[in-house]
Each structure stands twice: as C-alpha cells, then as structure tokens.
mmCIF entry with sequence, helices, sheets and N, C-alpha, C, O atoms, coordinates in Angstrom:
data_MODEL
# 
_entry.id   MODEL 
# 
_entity.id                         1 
_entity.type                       polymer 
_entity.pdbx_number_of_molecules   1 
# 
_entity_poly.entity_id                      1 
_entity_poly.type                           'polypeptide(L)' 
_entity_poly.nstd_linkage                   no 
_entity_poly.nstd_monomer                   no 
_entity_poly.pdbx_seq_one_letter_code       
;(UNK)(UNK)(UNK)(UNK)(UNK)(UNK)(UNK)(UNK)(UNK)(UNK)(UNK)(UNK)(UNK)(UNK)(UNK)(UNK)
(UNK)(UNK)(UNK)(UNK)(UNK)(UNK)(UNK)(UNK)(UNK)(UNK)(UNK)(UNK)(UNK)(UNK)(UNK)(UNK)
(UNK)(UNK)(UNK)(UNK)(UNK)(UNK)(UNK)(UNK)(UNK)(UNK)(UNK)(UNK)(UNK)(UNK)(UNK)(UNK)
;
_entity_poly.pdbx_seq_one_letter_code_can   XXXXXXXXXXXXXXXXXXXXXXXXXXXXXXXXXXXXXXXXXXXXXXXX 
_entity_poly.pdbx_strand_id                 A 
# 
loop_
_entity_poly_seq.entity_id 
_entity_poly_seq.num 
_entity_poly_seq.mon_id 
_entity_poly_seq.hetero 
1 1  UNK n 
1 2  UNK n 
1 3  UNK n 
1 4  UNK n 
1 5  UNK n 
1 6  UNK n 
1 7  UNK n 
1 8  UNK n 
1 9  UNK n 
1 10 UNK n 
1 11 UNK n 
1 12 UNK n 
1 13 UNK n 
1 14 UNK n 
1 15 UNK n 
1 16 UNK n 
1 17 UNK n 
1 18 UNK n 
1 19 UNK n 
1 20 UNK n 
1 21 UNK n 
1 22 UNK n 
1 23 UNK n 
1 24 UNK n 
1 25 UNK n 
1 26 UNK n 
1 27 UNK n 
1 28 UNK n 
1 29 UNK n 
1 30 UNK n 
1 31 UNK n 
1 32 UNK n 
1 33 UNK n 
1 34 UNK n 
1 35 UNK n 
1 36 UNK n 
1 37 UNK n 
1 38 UNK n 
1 39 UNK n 
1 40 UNK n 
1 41 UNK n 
1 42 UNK n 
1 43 UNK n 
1 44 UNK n 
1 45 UNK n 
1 46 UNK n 
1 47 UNK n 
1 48 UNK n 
# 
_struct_asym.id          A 
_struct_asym.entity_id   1 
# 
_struct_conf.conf_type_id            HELX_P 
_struct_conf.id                      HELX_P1 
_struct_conf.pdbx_PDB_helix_id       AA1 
_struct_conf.beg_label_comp_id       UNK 
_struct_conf.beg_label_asym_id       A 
_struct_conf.beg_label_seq_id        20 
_struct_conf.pdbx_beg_PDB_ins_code   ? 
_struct_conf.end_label_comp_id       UNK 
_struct_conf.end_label_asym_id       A 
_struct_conf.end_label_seq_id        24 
_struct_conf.pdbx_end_PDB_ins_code   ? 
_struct_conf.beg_auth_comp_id        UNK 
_struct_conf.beg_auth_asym_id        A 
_struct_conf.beg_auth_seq_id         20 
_struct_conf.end_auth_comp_id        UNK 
_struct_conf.end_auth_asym_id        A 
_struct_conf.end_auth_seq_id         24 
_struct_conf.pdbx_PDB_helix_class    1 
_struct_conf.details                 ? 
_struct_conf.pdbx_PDB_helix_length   5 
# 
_struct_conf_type.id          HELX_P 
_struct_conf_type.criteria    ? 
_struct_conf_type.reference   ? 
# 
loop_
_atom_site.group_PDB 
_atom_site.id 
_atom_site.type_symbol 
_atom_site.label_atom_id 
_atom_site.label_alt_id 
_atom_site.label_comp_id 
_atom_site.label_asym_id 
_atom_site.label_entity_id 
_atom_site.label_seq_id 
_atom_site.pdbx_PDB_ins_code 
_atom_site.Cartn_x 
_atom_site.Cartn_y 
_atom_site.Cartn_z 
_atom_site.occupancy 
_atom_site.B_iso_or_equiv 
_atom_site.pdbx_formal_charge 
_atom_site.auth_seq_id 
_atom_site.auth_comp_id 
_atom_site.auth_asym_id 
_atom_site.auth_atom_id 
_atom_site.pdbx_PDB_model_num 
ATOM 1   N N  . UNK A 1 1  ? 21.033  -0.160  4.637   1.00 0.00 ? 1  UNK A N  1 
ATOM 2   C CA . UNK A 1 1  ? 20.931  -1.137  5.686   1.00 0.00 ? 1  UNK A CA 1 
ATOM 3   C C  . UNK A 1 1  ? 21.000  -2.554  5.143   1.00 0.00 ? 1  UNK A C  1 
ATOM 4   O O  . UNK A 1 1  ? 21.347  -3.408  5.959   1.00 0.00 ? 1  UNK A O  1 
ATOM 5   N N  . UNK A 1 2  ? 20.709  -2.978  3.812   1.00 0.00 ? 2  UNK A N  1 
ATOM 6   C CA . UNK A 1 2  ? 20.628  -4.144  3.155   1.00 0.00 ? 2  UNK A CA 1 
ATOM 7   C C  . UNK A 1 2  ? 19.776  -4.544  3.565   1.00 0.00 ? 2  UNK A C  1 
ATOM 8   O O  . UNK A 1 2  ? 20.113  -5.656  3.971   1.00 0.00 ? 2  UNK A O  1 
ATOM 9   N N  . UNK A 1 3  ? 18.426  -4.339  3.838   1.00 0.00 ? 3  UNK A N  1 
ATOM 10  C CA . UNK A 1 3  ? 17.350  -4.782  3.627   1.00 0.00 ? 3  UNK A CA 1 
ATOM 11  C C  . UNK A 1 3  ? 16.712  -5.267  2.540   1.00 0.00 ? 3  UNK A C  1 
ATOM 12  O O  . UNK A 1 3  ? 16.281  -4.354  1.835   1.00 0.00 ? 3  UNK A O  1 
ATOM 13  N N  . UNK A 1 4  ? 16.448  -6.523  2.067   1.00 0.00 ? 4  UNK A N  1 
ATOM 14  C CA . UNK A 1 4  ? 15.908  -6.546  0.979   1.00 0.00 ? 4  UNK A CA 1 
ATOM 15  C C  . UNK A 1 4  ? 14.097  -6.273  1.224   1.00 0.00 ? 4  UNK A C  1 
ATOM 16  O O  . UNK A 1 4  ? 13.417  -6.539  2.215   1.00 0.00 ? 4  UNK A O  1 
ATOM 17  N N  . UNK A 1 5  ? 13.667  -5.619  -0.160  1.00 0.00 ? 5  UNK A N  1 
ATOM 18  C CA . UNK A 1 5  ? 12.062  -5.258  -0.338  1.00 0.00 ? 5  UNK A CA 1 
ATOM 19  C C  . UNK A 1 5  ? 12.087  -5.230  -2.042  1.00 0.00 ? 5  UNK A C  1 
ATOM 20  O O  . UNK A 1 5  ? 12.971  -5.315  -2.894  1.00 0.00 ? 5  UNK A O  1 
ATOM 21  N N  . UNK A 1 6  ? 10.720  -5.075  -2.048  1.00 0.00 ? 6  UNK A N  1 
ATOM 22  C CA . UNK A 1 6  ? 10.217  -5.587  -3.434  1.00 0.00 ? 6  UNK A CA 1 
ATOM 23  C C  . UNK A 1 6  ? 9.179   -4.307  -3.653  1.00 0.00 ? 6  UNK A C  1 
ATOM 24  O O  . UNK A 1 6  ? 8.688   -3.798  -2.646  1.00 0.00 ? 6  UNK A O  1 
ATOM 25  N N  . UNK A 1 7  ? 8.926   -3.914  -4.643  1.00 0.00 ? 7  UNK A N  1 
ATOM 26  C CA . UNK A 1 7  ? 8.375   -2.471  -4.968  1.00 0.00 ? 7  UNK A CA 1 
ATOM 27  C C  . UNK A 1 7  ? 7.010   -2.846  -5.896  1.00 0.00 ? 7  UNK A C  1 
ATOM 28  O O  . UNK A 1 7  ? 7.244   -2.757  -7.101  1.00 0.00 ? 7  UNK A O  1 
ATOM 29  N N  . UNK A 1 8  ? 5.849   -3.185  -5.610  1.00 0.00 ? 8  UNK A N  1 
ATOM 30  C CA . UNK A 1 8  ? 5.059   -3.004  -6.042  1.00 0.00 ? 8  UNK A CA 1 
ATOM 31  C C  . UNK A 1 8  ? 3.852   -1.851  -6.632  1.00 0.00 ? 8  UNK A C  1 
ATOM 32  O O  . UNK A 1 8  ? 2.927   -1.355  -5.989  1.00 0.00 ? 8  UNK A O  1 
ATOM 33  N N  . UNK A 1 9  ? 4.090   -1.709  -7.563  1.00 0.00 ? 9  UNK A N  1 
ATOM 34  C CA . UNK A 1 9  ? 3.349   -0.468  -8.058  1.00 0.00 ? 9  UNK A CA 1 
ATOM 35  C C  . UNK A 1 9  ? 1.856   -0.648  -7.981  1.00 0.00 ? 9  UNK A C  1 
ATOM 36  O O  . UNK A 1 9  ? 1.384   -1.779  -7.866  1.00 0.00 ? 9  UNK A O  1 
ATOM 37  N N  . UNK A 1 10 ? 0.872   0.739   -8.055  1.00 0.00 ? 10 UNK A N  1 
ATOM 38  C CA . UNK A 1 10 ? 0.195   0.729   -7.677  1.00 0.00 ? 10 UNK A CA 1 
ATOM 39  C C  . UNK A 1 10 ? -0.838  1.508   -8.638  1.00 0.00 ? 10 UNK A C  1 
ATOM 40  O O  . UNK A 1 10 ? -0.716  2.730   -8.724  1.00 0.00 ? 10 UNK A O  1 
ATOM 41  N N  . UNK A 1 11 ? -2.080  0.698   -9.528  1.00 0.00 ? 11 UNK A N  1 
ATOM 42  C CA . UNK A 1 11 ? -2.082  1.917   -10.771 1.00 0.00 ? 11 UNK A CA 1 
ATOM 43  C C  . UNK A 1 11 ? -2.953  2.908   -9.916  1.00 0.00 ? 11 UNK A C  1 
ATOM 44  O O  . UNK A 1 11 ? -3.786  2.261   -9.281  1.00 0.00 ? 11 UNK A O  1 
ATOM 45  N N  . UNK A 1 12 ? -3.028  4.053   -9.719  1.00 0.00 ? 12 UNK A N  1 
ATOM 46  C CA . UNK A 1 12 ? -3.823  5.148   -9.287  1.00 0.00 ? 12 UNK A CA 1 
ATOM 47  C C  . UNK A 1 12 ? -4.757  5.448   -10.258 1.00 0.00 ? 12 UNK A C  1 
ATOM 48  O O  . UNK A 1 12 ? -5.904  5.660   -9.863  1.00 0.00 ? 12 UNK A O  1 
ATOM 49  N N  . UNK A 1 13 ? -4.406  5.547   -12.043 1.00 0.00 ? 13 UNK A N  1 
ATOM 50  C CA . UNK A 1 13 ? -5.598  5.843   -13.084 1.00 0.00 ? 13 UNK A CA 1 
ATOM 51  C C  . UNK A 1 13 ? -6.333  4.498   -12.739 1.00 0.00 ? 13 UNK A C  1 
ATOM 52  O O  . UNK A 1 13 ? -7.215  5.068   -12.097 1.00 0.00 ? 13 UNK A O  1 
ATOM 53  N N  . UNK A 1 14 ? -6.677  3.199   -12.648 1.00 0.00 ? 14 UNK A N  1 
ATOM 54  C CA . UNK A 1 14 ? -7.076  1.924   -12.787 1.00 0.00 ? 14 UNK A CA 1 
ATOM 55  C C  . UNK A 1 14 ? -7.911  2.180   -11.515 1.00 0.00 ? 14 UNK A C  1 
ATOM 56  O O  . UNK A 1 14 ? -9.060  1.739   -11.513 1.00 0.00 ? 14 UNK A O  1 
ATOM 57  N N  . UNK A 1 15 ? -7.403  2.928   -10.299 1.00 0.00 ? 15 UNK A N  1 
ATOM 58  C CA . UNK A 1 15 ? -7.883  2.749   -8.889  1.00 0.00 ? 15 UNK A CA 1 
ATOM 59  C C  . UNK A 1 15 ? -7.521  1.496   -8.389  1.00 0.00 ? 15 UNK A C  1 
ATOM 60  O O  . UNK A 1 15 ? -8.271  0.866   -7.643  1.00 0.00 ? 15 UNK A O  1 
ATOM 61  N N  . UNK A 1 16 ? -6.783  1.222   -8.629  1.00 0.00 ? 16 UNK A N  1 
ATOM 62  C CA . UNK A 1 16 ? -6.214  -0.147  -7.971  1.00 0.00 ? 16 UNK A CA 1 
ATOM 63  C C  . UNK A 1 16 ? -5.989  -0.605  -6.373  1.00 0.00 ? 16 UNK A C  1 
ATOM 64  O O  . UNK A 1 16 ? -5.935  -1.702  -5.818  1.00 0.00 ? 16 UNK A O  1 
ATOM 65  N N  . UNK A 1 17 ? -5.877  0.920   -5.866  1.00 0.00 ? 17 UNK A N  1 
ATOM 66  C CA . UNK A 1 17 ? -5.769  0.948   -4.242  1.00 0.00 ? 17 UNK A CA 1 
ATOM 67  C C  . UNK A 1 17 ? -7.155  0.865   -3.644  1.00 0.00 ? 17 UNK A C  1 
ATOM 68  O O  . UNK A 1 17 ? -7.428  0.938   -2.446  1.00 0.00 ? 17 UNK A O  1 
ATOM 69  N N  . UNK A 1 18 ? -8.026  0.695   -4.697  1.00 0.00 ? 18 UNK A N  1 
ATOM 70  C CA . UNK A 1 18 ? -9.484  0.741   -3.862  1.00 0.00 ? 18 UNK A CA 1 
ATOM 71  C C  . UNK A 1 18 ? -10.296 -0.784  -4.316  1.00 0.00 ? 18 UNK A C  1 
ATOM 72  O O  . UNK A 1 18 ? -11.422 -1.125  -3.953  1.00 0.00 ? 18 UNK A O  1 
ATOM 73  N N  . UNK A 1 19 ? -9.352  -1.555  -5.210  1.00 0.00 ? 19 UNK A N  1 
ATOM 74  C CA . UNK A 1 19 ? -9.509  -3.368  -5.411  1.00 0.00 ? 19 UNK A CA 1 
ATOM 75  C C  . UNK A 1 19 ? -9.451  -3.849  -4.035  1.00 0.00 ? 19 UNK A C  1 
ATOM 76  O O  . UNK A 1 19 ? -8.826  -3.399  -3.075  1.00 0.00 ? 19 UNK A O  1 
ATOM 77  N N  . UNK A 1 20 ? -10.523 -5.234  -4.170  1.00 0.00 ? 20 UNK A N  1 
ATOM 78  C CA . UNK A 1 20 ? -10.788 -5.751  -2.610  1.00 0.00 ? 20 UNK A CA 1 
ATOM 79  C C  . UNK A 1 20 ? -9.525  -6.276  -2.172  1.00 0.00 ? 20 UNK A C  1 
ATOM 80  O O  . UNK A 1 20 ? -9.314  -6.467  -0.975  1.00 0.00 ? 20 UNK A O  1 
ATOM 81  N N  . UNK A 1 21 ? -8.824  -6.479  -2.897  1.00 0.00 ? 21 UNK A N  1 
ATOM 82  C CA . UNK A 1 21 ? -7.427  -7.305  -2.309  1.00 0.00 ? 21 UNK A CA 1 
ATOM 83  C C  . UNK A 1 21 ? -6.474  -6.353  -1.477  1.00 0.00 ? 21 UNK A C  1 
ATOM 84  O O  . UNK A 1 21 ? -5.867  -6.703  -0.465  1.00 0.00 ? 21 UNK A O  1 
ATOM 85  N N  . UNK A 1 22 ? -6.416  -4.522  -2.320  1.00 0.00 ? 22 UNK A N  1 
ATOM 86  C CA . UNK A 1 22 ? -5.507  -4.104  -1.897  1.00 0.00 ? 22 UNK A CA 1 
ATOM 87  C C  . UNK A 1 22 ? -6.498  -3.986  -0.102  1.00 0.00 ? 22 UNK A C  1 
ATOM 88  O O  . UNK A 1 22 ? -6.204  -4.358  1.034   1.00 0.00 ? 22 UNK A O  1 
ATOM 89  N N  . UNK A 1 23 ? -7.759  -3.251  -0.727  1.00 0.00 ? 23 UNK A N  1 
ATOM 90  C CA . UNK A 1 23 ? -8.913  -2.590  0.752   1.00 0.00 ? 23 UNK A CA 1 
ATOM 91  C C  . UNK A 1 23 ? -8.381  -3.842  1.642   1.00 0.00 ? 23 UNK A C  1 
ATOM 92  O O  . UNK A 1 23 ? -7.608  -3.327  2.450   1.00 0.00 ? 23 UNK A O  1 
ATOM 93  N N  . UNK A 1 24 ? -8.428  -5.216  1.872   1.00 0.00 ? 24 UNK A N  1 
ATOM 94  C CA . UNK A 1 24 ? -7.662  -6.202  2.493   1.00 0.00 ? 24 UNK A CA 1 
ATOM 95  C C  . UNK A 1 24 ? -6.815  -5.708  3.529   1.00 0.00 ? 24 UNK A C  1 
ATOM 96  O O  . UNK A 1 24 ? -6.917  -5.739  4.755   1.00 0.00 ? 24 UNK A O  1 
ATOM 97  N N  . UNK A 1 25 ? -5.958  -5.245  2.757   1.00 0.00 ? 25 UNK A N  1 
ATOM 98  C CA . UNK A 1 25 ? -4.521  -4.749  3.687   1.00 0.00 ? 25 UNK A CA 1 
ATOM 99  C C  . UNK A 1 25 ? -4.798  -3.327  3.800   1.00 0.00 ? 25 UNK A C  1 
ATOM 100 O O  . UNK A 1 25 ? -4.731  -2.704  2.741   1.00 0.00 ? 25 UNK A O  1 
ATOM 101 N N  . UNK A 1 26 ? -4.894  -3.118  4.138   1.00 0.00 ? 26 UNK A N  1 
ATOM 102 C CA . UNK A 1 26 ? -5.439  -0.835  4.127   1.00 0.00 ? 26 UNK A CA 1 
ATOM 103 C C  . UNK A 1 26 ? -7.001  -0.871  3.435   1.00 0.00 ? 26 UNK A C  1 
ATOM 104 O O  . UNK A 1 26 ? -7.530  -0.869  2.323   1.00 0.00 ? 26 UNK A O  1 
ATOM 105 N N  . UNK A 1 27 ? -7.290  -0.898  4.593   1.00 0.00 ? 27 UNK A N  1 
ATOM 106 C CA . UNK A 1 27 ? -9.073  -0.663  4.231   1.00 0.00 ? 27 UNK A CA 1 
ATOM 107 C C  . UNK A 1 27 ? -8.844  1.228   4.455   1.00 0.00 ? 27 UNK A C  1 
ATOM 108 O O  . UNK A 1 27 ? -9.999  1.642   4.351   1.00 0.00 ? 27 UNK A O  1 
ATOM 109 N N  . UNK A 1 28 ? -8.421  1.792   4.566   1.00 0.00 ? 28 UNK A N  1 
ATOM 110 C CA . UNK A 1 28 ? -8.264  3.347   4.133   1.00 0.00 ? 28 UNK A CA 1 
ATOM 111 C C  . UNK A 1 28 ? -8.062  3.642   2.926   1.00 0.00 ? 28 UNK A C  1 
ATOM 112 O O  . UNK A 1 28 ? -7.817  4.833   2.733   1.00 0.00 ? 28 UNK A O  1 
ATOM 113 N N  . UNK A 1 29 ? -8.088  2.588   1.515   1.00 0.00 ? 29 UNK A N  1 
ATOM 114 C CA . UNK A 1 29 ? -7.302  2.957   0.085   1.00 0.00 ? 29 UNK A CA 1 
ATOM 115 C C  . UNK A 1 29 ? -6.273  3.720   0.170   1.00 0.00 ? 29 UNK A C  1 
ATOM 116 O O  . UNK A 1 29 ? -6.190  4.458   -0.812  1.00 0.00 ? 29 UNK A O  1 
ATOM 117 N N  . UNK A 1 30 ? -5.524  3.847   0.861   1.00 0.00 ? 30 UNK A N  1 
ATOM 118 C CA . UNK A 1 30 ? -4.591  5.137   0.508   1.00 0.00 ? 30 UNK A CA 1 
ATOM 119 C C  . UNK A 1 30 ? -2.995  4.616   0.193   1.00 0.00 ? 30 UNK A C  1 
ATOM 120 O O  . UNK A 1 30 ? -2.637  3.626   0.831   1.00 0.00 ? 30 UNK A O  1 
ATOM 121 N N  . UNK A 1 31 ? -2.553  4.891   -0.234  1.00 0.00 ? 31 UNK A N  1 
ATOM 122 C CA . UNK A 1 31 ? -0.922  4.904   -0.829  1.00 0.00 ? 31 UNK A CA 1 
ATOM 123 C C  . UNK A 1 31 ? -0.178  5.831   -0.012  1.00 0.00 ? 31 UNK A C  1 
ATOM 124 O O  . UNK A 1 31 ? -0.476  6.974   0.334   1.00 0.00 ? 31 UNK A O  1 
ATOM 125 N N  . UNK A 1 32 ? 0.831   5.142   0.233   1.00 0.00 ? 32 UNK A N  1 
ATOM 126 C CA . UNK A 1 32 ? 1.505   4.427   0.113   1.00 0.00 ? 32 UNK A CA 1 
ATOM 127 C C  . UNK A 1 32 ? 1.079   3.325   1.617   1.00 0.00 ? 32 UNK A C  1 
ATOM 128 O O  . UNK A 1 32 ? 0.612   3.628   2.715   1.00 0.00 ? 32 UNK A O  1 
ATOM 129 N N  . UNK A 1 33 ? 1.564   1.763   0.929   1.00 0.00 ? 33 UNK A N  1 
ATOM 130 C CA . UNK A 1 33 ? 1.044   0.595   2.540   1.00 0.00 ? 33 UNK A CA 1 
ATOM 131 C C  . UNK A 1 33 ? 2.821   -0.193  2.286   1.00 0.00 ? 33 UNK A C  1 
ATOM 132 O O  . UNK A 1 33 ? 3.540   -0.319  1.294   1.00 0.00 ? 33 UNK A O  1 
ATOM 133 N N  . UNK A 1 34 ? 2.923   -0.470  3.334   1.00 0.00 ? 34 UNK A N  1 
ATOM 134 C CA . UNK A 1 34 ? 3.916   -1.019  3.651   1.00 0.00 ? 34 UNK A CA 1 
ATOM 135 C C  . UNK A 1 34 ? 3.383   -2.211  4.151   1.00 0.00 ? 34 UNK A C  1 
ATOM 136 O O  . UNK A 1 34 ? 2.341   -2.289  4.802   1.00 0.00 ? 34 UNK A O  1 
ATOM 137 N N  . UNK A 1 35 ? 4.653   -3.821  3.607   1.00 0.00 ? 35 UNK A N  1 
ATOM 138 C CA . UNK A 1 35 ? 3.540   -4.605  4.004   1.00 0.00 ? 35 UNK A CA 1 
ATOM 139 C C  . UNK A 1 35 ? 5.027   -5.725  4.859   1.00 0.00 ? 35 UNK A C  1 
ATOM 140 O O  . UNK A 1 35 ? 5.869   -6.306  4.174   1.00 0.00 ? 35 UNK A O  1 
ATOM 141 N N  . UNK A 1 36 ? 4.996   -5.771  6.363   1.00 0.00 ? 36 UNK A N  1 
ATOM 142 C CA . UNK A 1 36 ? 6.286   -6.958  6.222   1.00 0.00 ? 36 UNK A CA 1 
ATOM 143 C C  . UNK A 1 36 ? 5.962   -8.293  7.267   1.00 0.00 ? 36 UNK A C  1 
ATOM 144 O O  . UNK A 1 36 ? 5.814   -8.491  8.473   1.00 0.00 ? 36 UNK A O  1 
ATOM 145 N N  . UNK A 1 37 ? 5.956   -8.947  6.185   1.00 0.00 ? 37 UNK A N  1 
ATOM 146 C CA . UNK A 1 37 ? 4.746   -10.073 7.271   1.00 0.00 ? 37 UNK A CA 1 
ATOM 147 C C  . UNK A 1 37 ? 4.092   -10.073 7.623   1.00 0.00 ? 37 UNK A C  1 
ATOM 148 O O  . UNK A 1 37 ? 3.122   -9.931  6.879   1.00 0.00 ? 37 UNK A O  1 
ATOM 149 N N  . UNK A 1 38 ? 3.882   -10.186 8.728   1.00 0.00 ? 38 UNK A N  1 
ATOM 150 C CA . UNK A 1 38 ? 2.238   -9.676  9.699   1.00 0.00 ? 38 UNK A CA 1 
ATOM 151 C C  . UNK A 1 38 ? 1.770   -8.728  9.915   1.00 0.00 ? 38 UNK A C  1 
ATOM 152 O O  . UNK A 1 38 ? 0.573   -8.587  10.165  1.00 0.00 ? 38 UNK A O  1 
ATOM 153 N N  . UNK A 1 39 ? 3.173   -7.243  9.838   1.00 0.00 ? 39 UNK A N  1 
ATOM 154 C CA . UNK A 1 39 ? 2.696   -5.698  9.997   1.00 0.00 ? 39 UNK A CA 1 
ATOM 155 C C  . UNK A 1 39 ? 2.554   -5.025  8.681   1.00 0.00 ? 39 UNK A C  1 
ATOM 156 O O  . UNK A 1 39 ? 3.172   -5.009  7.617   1.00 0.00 ? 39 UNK A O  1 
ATOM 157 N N  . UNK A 1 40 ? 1.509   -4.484  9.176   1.00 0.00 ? 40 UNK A N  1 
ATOM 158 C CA . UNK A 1 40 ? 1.149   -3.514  7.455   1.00 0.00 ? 40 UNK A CA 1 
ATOM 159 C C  . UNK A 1 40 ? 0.841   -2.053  8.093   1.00 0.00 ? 40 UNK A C  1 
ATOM 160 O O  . UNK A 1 40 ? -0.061  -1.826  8.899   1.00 0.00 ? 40 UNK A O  1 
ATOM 161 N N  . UNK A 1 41 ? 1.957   -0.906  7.469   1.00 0.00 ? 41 UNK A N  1 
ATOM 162 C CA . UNK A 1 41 ? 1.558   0.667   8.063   1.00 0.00 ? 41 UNK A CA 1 
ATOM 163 C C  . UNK A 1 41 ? 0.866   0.797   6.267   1.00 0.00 ? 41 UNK A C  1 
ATOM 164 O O  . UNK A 1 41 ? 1.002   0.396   5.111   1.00 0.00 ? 41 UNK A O  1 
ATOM 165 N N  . UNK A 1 42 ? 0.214   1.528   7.017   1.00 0.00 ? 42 UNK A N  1 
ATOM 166 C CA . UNK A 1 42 ? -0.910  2.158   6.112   1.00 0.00 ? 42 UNK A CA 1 
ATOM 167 C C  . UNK A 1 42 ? -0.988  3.101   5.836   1.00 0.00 ? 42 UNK A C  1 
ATOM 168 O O  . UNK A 1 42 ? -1.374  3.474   4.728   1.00 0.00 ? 42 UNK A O  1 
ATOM 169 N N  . UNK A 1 43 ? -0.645  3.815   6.761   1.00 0.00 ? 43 UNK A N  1 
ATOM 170 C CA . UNK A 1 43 ? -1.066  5.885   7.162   1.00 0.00 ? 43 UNK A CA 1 
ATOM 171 C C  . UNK A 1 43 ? -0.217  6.530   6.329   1.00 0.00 ? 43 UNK A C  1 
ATOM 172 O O  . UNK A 1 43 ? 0.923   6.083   6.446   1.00 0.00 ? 43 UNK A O  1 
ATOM 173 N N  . UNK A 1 44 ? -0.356  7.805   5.167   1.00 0.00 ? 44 UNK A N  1 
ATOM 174 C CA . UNK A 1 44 ? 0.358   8.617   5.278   1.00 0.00 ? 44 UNK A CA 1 
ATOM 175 C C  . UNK A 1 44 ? -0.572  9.890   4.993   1.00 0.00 ? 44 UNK A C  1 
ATOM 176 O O  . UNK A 1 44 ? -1.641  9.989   4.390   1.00 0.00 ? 44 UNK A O  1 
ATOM 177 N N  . UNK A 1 45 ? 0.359   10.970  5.754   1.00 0.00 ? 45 UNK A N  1 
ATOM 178 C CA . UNK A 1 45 ? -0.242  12.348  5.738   1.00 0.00 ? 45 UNK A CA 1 
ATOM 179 C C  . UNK A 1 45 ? 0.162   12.712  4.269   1.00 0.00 ? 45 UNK A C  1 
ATOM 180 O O  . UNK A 1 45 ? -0.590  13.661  4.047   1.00 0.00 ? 45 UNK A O  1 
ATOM 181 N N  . UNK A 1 46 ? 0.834   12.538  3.244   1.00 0.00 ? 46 UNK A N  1 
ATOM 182 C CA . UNK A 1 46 ? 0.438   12.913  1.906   1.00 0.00 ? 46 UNK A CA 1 
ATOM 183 C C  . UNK A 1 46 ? -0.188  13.081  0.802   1.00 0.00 ? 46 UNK A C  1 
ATOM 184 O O  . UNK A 1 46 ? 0.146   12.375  -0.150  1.00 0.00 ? 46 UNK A O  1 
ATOM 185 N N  . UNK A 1 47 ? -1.188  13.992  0.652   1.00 0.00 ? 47 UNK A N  1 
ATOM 186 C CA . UNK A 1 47 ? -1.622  13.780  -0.162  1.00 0.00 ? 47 UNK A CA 1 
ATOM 187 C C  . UNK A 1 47 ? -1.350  13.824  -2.126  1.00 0.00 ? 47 UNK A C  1 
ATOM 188 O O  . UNK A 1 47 ? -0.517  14.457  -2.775  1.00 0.00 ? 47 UNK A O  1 
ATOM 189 N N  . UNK A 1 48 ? -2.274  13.018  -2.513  1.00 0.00 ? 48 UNK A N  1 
ATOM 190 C CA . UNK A 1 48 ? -1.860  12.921  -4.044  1.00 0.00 ? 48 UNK A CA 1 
ATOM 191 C C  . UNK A 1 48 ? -2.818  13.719  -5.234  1.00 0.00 ? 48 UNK A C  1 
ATOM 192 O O  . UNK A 1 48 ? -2.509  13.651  -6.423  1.00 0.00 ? 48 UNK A O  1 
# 
C-alpha cells in the first residue's frame, strides 16, 4: 500500500512492555501495540 511505518522493537527478556512509558500506551503490557497518532490498538489474541 506504501504506507510508511517504523518498527520498534520490543525487549521481552528486559520486560520492556511492562516500562511506564510503554504501560502509557497499552496499559494491558501486551505485544504487539500499534501506535498512529492519536489511535493506539493494543489487543492481540496471541499468545507468547
């Protein structure tokens, strides 16, 4: 589609999804968050 996005990794050993900045945007910790401007999906049924 030519969308441009930017891929930020996420350390899972570090727990990085549970830092106050990420809890911020997805107070659920969970991976994968999508973030585009003002909307942020959060949810996924996968687990890791």
């Amino acid at each position: 589609m030519g969308v441009e996005y930017e891929t930020i990794l996420t350390d899972r050993k570090a727990v990085e999804q549970k830092s106050s900045e990420y809890m911020r945007l997805n107070p659920t910790g969970r991976i994968p968050k999508l973030l585009d401007e003002n909307l942020i999906i959060s949810e996924s049924d996968t687990e890791f």
